[in-house]
N, CA, C and O atoms as CSV, one atom per row, in Angstrom:
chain,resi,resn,atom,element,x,y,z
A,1,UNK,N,N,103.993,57.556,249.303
A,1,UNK,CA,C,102.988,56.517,249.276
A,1,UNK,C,C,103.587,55.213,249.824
A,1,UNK,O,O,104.811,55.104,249.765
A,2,UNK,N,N,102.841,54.179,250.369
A,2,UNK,CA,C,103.421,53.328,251.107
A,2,UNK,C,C,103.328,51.917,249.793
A,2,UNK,O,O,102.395,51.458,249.134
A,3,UNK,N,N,104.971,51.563,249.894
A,3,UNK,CA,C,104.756,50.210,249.339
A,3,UNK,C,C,104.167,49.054,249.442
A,3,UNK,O,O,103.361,49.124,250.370
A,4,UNK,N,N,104.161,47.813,248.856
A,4,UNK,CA,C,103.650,46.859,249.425
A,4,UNK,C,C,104.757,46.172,250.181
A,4,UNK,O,O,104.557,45.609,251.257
A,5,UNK,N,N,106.170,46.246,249.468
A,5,UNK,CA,C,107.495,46.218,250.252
A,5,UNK,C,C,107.476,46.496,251.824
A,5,UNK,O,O,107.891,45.840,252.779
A,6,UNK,N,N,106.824,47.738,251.715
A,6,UNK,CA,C,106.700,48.654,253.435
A,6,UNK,C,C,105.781,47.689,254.397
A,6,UNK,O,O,105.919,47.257,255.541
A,7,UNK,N,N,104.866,47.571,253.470
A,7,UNK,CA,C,104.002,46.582,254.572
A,7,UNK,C,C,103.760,45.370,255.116
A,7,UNK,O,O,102.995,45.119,256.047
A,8,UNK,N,N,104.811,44.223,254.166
A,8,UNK,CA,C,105.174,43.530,254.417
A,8,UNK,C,C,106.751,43.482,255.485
A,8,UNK,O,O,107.042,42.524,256.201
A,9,UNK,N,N,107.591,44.762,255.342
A,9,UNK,CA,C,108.445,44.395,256.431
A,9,UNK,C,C,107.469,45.255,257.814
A,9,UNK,O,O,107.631,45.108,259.025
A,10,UNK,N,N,106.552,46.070,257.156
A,10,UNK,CA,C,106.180,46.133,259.517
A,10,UNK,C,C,105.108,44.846,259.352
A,10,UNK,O,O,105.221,44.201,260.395
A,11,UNK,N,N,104.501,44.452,258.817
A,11,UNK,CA,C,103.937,43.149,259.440
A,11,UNK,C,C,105.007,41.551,260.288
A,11,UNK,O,O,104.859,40.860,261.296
A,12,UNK,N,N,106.169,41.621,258.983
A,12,UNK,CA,C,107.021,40.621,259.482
A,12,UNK,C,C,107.369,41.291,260.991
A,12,UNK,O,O,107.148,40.564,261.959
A,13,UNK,N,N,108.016,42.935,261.290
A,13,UNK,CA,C,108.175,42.834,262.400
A,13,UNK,C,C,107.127,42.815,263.887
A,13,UNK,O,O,107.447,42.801,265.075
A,14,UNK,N,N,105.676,42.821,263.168
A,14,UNK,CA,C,104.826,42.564,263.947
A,14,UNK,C,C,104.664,41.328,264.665
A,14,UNK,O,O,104.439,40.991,265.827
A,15,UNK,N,N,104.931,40.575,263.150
A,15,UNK,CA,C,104.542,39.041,263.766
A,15,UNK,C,C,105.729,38.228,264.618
A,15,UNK,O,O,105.590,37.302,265.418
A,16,UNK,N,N,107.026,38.947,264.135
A,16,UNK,CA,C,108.125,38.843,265.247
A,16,UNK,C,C,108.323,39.113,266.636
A,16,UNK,O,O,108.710,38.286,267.461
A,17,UNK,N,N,108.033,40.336,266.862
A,17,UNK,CA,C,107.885,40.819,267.747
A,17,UNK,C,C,106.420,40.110,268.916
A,17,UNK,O,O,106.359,40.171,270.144
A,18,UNK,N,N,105.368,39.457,267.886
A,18,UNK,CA,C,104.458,38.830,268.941
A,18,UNK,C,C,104.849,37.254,269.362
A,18,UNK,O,O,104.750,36.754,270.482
A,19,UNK,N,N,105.356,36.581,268.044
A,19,UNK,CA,C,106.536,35.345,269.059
A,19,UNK,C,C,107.173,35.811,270.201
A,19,UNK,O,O,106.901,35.267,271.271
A,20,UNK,N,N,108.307,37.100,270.148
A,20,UNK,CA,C,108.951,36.902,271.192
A,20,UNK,C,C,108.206,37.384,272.374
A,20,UNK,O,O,108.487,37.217,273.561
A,21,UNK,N,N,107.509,37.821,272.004
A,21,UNK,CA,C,106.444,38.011,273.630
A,21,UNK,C,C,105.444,37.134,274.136
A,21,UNK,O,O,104.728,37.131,275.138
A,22,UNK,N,N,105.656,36.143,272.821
A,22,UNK,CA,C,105.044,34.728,273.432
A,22,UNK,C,C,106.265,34.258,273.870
A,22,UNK,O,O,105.867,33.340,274.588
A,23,UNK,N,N,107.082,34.241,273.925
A,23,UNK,CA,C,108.181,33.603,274.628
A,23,UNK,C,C,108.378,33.978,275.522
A,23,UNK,O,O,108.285,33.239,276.502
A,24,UNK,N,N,108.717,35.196,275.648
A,24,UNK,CA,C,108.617,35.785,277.165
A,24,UNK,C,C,108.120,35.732,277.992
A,24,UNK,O,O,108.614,35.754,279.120
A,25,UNK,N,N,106.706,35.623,277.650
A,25,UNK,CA,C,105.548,35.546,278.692
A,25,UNK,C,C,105.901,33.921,279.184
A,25,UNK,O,O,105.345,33.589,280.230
A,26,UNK,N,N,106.676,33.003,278.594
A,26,UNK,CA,C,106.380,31.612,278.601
A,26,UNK,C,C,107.254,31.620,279.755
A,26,UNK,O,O,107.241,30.703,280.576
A,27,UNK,N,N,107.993,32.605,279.838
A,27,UNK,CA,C,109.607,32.413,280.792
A,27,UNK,C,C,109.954,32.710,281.335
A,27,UNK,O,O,111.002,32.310,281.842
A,28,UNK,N,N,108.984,34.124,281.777
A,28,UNK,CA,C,108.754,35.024,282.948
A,28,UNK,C,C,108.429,34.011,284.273
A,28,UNK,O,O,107.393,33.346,284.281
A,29,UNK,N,N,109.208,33.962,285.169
A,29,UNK,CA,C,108.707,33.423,286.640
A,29,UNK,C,C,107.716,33.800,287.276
A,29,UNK,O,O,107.791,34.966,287.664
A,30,UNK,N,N,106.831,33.267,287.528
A,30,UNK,CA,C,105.596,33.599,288.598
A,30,UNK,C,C,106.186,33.674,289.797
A,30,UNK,O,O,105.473,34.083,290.714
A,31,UNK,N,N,107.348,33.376,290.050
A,31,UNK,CA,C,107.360,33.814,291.472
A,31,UNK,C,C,107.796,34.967,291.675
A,31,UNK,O,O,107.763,35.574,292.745
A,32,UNK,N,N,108.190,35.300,290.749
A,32,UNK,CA,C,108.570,36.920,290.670
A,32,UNK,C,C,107.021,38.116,290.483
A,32,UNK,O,O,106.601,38.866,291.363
A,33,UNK,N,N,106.510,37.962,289.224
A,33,UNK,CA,C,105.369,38.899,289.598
A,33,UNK,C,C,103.713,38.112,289.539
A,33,UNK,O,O,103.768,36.919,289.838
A,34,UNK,N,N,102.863,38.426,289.333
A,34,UNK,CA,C,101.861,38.013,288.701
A,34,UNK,C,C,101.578,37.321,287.460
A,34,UNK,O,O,102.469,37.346,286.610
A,35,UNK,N,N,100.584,36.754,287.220
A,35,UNK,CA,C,100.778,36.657,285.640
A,35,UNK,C,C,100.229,37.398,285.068
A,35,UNK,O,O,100.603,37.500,283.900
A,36,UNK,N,N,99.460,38.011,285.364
A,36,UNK,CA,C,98.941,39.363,284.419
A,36,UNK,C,C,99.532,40.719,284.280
A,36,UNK,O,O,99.182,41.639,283.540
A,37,UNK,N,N,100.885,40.628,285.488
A,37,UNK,CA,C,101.503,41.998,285.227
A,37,UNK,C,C,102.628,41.693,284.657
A,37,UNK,O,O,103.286,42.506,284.008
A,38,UNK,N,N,103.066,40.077,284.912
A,38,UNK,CA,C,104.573,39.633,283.407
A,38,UNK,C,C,103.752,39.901,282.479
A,38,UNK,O,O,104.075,40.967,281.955
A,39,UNK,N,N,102.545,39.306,281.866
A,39,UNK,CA,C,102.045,39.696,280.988
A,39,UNK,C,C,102.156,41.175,280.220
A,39,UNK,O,O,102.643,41.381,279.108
A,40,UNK,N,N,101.664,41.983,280.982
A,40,UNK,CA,C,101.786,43.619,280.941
A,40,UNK,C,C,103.163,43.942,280.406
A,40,UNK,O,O,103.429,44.653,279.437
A,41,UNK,N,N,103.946,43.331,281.165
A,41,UNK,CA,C,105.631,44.088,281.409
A,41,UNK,C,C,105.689,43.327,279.996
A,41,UNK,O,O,105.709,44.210,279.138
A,42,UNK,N,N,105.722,42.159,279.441
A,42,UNK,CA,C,106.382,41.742,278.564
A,42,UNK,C,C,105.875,42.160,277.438
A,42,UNK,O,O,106.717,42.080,276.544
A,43,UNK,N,N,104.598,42.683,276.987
A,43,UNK,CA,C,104.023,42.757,276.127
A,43,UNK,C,C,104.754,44.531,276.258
A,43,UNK,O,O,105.450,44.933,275.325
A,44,UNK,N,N,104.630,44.960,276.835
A,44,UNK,CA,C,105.261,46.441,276.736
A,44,UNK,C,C,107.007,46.536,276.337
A,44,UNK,O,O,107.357,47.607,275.841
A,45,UNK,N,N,107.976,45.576,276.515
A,45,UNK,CA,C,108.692,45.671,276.286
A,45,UNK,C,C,109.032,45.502,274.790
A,45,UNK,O,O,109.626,46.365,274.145
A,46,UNK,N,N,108.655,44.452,274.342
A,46,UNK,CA,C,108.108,44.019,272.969
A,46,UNK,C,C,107.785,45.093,272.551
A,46,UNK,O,O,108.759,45.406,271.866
A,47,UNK,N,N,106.859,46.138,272.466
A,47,UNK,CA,C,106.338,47.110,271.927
A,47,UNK,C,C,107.453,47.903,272.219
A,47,UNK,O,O,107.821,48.809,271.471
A,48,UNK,N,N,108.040,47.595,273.326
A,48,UNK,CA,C,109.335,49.109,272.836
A,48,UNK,C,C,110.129,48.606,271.550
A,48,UNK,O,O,110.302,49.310,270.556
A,49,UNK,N,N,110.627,47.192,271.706
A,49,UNK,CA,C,111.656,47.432,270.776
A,49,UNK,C,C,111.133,47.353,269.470
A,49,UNK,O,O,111.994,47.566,268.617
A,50,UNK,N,N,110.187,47.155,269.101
A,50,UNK,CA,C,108.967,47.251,267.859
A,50,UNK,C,C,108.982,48.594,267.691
A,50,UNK,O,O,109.078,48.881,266.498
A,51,UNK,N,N,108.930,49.447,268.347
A,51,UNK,CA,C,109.009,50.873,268.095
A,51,UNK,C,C,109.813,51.274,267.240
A,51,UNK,O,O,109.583,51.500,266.052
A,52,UNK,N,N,111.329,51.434,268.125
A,52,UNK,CA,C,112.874,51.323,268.404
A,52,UNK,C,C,112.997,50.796,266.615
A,52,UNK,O,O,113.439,51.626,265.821
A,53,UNK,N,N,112.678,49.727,266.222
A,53,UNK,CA,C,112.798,49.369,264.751
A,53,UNK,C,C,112.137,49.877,263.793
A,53,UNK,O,O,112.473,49.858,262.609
A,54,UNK,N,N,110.999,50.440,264.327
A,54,UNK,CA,C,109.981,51.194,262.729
A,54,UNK,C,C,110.368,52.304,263.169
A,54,UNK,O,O,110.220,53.062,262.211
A,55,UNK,N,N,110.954,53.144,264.397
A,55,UNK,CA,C,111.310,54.353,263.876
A,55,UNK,C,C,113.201,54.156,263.398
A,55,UNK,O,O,113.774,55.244,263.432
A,56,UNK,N,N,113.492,53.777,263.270
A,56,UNK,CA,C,115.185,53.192,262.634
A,56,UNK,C,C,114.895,53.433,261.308
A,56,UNK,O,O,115.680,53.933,260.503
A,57,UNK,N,N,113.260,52.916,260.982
A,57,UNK,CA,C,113.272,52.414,259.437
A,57,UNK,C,C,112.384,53.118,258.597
A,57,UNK,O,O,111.972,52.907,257.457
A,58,UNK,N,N,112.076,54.501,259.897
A,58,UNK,CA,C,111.084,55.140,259.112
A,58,UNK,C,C,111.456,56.349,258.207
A,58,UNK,O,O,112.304,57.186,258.516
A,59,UNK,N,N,110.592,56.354,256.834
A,59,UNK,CA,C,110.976,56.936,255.570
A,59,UNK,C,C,110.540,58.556,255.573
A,59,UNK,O,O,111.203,59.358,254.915
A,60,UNK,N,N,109.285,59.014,256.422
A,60,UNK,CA,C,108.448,59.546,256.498
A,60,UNK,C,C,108.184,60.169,257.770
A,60,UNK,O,O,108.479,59.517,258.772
A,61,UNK,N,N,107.683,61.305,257.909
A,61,UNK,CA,C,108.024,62.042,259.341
A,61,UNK,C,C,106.664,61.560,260.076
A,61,UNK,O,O,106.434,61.497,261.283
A,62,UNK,N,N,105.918,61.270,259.086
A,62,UNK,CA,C,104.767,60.263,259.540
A,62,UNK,C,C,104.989,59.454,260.698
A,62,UNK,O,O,104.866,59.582,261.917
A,63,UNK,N,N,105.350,58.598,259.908
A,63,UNK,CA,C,106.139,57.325,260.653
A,63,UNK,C,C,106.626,57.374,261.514
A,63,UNK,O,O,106.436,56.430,262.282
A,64,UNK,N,N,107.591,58.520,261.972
A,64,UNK,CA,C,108.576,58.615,262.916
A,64,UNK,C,C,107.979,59.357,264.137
A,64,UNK,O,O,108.466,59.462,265.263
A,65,UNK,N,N,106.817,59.847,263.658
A,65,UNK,CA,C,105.820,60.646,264.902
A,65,UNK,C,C,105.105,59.328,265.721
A,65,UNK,O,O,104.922,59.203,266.932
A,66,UNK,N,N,104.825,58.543,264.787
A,66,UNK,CA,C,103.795,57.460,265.065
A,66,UNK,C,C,104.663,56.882,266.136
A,66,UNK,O,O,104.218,57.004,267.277
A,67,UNK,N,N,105.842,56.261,265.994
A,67,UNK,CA,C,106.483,55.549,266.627
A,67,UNK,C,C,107.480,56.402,267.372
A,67,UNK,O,O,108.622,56.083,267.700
A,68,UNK,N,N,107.056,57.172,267.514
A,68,UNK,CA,C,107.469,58.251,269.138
A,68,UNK,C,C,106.850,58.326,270.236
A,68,UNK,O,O,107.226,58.399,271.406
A,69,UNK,N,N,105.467,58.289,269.548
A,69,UNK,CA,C,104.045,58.167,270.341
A,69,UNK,C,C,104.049,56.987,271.058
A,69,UNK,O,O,103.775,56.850,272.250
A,70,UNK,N,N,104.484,55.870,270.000
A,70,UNK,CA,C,104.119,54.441,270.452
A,70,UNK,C,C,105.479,53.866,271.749
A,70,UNK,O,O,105.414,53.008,272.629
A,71,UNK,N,N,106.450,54.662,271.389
A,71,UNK,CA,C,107.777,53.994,272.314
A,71,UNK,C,C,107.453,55.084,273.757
A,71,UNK,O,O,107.856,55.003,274.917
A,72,UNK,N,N,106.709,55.915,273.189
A,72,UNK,CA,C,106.297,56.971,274.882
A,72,UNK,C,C,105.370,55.992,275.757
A,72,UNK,O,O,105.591,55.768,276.947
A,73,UNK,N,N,104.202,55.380,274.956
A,73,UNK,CA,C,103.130,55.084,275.553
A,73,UNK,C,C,103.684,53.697,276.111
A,73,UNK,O,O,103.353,53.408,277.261
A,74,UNK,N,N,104.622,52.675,275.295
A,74,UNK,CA,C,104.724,51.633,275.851
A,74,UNK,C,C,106.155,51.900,277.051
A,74,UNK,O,O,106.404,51.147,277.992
A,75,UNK,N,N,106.696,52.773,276.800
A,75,UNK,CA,C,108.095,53.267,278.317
A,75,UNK,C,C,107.120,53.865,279.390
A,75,UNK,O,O,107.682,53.807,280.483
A,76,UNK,N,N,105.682,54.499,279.503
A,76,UNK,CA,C,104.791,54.582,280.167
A,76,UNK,C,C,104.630,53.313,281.174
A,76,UNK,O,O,104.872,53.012,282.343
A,77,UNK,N,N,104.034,52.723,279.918
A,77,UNK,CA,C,102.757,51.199,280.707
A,77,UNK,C,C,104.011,50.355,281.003
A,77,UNK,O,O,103.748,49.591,281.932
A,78,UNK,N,N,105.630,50.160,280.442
A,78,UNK,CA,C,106.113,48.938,281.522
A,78,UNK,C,C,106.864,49.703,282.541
A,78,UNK,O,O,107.365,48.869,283.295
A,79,UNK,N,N,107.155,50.815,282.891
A,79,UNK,CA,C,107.475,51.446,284.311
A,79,UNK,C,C,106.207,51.141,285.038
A,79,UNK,O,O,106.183,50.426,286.040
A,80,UNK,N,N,105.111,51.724,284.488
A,80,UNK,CA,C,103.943,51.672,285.809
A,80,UNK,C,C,103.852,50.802,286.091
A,80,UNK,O,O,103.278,50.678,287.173
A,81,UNK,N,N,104.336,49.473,285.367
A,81,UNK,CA,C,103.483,47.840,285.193
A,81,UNK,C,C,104.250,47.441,286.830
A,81,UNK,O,O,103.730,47.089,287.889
A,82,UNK,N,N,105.974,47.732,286.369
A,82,UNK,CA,C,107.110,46.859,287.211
A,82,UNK,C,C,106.592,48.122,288.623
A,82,UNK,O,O,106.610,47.580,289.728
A,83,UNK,N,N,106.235,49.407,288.643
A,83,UNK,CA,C,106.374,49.524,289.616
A,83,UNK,C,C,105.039,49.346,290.486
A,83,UNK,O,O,105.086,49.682,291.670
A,84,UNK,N,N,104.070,48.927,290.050
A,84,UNK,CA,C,102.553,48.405,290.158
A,84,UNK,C,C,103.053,47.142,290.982
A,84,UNK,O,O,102.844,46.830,292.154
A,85,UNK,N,N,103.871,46.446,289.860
A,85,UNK,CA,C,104.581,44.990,291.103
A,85,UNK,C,C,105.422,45.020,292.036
A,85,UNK,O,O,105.653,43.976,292.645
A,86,UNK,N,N,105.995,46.053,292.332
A,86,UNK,CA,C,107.098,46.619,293.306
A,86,UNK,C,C,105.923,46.542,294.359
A,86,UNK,O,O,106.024,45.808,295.342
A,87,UNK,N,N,104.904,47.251,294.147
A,87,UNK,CA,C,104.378,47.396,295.084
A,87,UNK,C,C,103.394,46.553,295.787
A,87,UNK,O,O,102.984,46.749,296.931
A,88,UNK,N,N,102.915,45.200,294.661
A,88,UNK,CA,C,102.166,44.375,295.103
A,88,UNK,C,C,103.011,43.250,296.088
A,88,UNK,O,O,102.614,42.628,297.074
A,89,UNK,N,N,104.505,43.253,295.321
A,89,UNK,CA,C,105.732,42.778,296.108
A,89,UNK,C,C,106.030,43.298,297.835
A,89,UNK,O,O,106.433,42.705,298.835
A,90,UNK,N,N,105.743,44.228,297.643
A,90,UNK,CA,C,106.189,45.028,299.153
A,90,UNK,C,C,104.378,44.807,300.264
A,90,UNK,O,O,104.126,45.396,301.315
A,91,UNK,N,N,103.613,43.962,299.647
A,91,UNK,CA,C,102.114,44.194,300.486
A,91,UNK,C,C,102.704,42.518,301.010
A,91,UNK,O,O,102.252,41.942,302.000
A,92,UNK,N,N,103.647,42.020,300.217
A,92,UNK,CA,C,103.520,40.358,301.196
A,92,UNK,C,C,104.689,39.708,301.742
A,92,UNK,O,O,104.981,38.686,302.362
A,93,UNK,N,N,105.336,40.930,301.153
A,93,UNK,CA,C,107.019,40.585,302.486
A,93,UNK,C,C,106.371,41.110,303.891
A,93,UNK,O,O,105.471,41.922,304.104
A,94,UNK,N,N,107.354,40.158,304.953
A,94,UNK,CA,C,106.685,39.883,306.356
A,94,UNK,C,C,107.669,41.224,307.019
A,94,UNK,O,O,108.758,41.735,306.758
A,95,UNK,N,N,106.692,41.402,307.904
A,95,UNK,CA,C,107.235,42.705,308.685
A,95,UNK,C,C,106.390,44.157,308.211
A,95,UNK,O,O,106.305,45.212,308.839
A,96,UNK,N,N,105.890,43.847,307.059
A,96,UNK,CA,C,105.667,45.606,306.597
A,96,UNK,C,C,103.668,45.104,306.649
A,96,UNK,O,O,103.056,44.053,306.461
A,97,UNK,N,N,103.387,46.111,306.902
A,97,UNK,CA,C,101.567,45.926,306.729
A,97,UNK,C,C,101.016,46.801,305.626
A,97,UNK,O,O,101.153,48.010,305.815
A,98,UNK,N,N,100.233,46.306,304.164
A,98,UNK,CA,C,99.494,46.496,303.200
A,98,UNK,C,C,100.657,47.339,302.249
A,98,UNK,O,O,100.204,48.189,301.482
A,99,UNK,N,N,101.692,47.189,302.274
A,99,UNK,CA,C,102.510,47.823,301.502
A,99,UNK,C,C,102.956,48.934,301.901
A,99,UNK,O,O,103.858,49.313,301.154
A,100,UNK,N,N,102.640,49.999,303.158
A,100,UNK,CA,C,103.020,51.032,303.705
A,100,UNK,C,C,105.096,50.832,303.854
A,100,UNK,O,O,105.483,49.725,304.228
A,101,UNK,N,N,105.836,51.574,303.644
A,101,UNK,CA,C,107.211,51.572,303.822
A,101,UNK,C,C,107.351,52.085,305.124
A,101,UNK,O,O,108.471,52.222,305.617
């Protein structure tokens, strides 16, 4: 059964974990990607290591499924994110036309 102990430390690392991705997002360069795909990337990274800590701390095979799921889905969305910008990167360097290599 879940404590109230339990739910107060994944909320603290919730609400941790969404500072530092307000920070991130604050510090990410636009000249590097978009702002909606730093956005993406940072908010996915955050969710990895949010994972990475509730499954460290999980009691329950529950738990540890949940946050297998969750560190798959967010190692998913920030590969596709950075390579989504790789490629929006490669449509406006000079010499190449619409991103073709």
């Amino acid at each position: 059964m879940i404590e109230a102990n339990d739910i107060l430390v994944n909320l603290l690392i919730f609400v941790m974990a969404s500072f530092l991705g307000l920070e991130l997002i604050r510090n990410v360069s636009r000249l590097l990607h978009t702002p909606l795909m730093s956005l993406t990337n940072a908010i996915s990274s955050v969710s990895l290591v949010a994972a990475l800590l509730v499954m460290a701390h999980a009691e329950s095979s529950l738990v540890l499924w949940l946050g297998i799921i969750a560190l798959t889905c967010a190692t998913i969305n920030a590969i596709g994110g950075f390579m989504i910008t790789e490629r929006i990167l490669k449509m406006f360097r000079k010499g190449k036309k619409n991103g073709s290599s």
